[in-house]
N, C-alpha and C positions, 0 to 999 in steps of 0.2 A: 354227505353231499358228494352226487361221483362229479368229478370233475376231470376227468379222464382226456389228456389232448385227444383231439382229434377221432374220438370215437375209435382210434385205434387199438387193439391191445398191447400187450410188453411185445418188445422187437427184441430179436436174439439172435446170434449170430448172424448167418446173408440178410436177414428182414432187418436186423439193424445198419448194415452196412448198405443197404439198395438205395438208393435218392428215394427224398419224401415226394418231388416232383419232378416227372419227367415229362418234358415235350419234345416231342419228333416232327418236323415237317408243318409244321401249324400253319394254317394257310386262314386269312378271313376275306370273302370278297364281299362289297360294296356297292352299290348302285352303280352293277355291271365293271366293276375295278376290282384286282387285287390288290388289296393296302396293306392287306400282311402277309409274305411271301416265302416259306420255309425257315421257320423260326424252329430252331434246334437250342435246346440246351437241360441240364440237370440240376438242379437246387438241393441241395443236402441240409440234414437236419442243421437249425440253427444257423447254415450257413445266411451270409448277409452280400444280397447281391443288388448292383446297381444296372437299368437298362436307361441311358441316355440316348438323347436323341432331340433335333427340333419341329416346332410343329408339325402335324402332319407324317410324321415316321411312320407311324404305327406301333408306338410304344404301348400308350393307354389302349388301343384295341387288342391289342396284345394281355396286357393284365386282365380285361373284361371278360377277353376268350377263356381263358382259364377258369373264371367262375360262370361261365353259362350267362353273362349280364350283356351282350351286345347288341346294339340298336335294331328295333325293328327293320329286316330287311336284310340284315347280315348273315351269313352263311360260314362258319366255321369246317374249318379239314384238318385231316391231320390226326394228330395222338395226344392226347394229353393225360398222364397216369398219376393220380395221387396215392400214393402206397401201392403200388403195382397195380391197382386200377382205373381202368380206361373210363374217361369221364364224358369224353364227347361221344354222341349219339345215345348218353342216359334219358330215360325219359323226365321231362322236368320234373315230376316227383321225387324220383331218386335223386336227381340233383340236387336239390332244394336240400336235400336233407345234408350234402358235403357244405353248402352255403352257410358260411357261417360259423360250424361248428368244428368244419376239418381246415378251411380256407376260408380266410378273412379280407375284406379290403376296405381301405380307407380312401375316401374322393380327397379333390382337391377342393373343391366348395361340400363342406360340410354342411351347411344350413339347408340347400336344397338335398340333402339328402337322410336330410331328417324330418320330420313330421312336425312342420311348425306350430301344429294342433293339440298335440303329444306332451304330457308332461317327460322330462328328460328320464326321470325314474322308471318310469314307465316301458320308453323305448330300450332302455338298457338292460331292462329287466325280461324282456320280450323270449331276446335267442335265449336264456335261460331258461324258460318256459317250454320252447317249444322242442330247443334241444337235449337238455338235460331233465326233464319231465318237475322242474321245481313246479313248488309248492310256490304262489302268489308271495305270502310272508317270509319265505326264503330265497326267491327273485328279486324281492325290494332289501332286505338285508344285501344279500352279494351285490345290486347294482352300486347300494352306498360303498361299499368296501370297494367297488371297481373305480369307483369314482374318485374316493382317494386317491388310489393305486397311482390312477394318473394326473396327481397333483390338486384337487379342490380340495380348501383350507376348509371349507363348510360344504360337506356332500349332502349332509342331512337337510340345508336349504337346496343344494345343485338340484337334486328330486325331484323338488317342488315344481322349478322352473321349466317354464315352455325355453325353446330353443332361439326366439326373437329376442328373449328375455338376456340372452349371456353375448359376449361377444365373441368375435371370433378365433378367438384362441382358446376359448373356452369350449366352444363348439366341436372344433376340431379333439380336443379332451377327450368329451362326449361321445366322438364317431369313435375316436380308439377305445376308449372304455367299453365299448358297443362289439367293438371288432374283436378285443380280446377276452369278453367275457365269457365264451365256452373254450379259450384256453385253444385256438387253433393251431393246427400244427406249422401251418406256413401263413404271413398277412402281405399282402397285397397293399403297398400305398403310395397312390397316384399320385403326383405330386401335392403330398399332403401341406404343404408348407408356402406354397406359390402365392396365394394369395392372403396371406398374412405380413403385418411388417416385419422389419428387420428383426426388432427384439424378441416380438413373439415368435418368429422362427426361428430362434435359435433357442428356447425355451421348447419347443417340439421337437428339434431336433435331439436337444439333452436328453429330452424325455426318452423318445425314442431309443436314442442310446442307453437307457439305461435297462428300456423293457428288452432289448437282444445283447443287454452282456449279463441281462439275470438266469438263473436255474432254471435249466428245462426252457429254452426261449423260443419261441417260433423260427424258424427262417426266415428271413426276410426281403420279397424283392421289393426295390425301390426305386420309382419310378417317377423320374425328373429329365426337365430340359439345361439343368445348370449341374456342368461336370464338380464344381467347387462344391455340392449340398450333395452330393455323394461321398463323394472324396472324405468326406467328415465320419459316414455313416459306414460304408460299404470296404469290404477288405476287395474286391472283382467289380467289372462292370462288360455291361456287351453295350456297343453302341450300336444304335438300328440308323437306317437311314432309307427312304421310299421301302419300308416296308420292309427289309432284311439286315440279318445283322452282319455289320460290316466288319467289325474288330470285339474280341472279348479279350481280355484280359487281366490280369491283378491290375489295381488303383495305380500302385505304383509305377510299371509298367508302362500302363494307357498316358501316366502325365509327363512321365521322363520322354519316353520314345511311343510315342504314339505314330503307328501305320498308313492308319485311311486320312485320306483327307481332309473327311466328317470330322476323325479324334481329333485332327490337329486343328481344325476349327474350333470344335469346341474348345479347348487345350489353351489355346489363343485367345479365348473371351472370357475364358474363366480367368488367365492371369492377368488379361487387359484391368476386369473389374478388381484384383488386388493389386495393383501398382499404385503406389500413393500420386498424388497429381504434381508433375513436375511445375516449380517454382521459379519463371525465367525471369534472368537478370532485367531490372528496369533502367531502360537506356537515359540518359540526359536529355535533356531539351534544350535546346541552345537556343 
C-alpha cells in the first residue's frame, strides 16, 4: 500500500531543512476589499502553529487561500509554496491533485462538509482512491483503520453510517479521518472544535494532540478565535487582525508579554474565561 506523505519523495539534506509551507505576501480581495493583506510566514515539518484572531480577521480565508477553496469571487495574490512549489496560479487540475493528499483541512461545521447522502466509509475511503489509486476493497479496509485511528470503538458499524446518523463529535472524527487519510504533509483546521461542547472539545483537542506528537506527524496550523484552545495545542502563534498579522510569537511569549493590542485582547479574554468566579461576602440585614 504506498502511503507515501504528501506525494512527496525522501527529503535529504537542504530539501529536508527548507519549510514544507511557505507564504509570502498573500493577499485575498473580496467584493472589492482586501481582507487579507500581506500574510508572511513558514511552517516546518511537523511544526505546530496557532493563527488567532477575531471574527472577521482574515484567519479562515487565510487557511482556505492555501488550498485553492475560497468563495466564489475571491481573488488570491501572492506566493504560496508547498515543498518549494508555487501553488497559486496552478491550474485547478493540478491543484486538486495537492488537495488532500499534500494539504489537509479540517472545517469548523463538519456535517456541512460532508455529504449527508454519503455513507461515512465511503467518503473516507474517496481521497484514497483517488489519490493513492486504491483498490475499492482496500479503500474500505484503510477507511476502518482511519477510523479507529481517530477513536471509534466500532468502525466497522462508523462505515455503515450516513453522517446525520453520528453526532457531532463524531462527525468531526470523520472529517479528520477524511483529512489524514493520504497521510498529508501539512492539515489545516479551522476552528475544528467551536462548535462542539466543552467535553467533546477537549476530547478533539486530545485527539489532536496525539495525531502531531505521533511519528512522521503533519504540521499543523490551527486555526481559532480562543488564544486558550491554542495555547493547549500549539508551541507559536501569529495573531492576524483586519486581515494582517499583528504579532507572532512562541505561546509562551504571546501570554506572558503580549505586544499588539489584539494579543493583549485576546490575552485578556482567554484568562478572564479561566478565573474562577469571585464569591462576595453576604452583608447582613438588619
Amino acid at each position: 500500500m504506498n502511503m507515501e506523505r504528501g506525494q512527496a519523495c525522501v527529503a535529504t539534506g537542504a530539501e529536508h531543512d527548507r519549510p514544507v509551507l511557505e507564504v509570502e505576501g498573500l493577499t485575498v480581495e473580496l467584493g472589492g476589499r482586501r481582507v487579507v493583506d500581506g500574510v508572511d510566514f513558514r511552517l516546518g515539518r511537523g511544526e505546530r502553529r496557532g493563527v488567532i484572531g477575531e471574527s472577521g480577521s482574515g484567519k479562515s480565508l487565510t487557511g482556505l487561500a492555501l488550498l485553492g477553496l475560497l468563495p466564489t469571487g475571491a481573488r488570491a495574490g501572492g506566493s504560496v509554496r508547498f515543498d518549494g512549489e508555487e501553488l497559486l496560479g496552478l491550474p485547478e487540475s493540478r491543484r486538486a491533485q495537492f488537495r488532500g493528499a499534500s494539504i489537509a483541512m479540517v472545517f469548523q461545521d463538519a456535517l456541512s462538509a460532508l455529504n449527508p447522502l454519503v455513507r461515512v466509509g465511503r467518503q473516507v475511503a474517496e481521497p484514497l482512491r483517488r489519490h493513492r489509486g486504491l483498490a475499492r476493497s482496500e479503500a474500505h479496509a484503510a477507511a476502518i483503520e482511519m477510523l479507529a485511528r481517530v477513536g471509534f470503538s466500532d468502525p466497522e458499524r462508523a462505515v455503515r453510517c450516513c453522517p446525520p446518523q453520528l453526532s457531532g463529535g463524531q462527525r468531526q472524527r470523520v472529517a479528520l479521518a477524511m483529512a489524514l487519510a493520504c497521510r498529508p504533509a501539512v492539515l489545516v483546521a479551522d476552528e475544528p472544535t467551536t462548535a462542539l461542547d466543552v467535553t467533546v472539545q477537549a476530547d478533539i483537542l486530545a485527539l489532536l494532540t496525539d495525531i502531531a506528537d505521533g511519528d512522521d506527524a503533519p504540521a499543523l496550523l490551527f486555526i481559532s478565535h480562543d488564544l486558550a484552545v491554542v495555547a493547549q495545542l500549539c508551541s507559536s502563534a501569529m495573531v492576524m487582525h483586519n486581515g494582517t498579522i499583528v504579532e507572532h510569537a512562541p505561546m509562551t511569549d504571546l501570554i506572558r508579554a503580549p505586544q499588539h493590542p489584539q494579543t493583549v485582547e485576546l490575552v485578556e479574554s482567554a484568562l478572564s474565561l479561566e478565573a474562577p468566579p469571585r464569591h462576595h461576602e453576604r452583608k447582613a440585614v438588619s
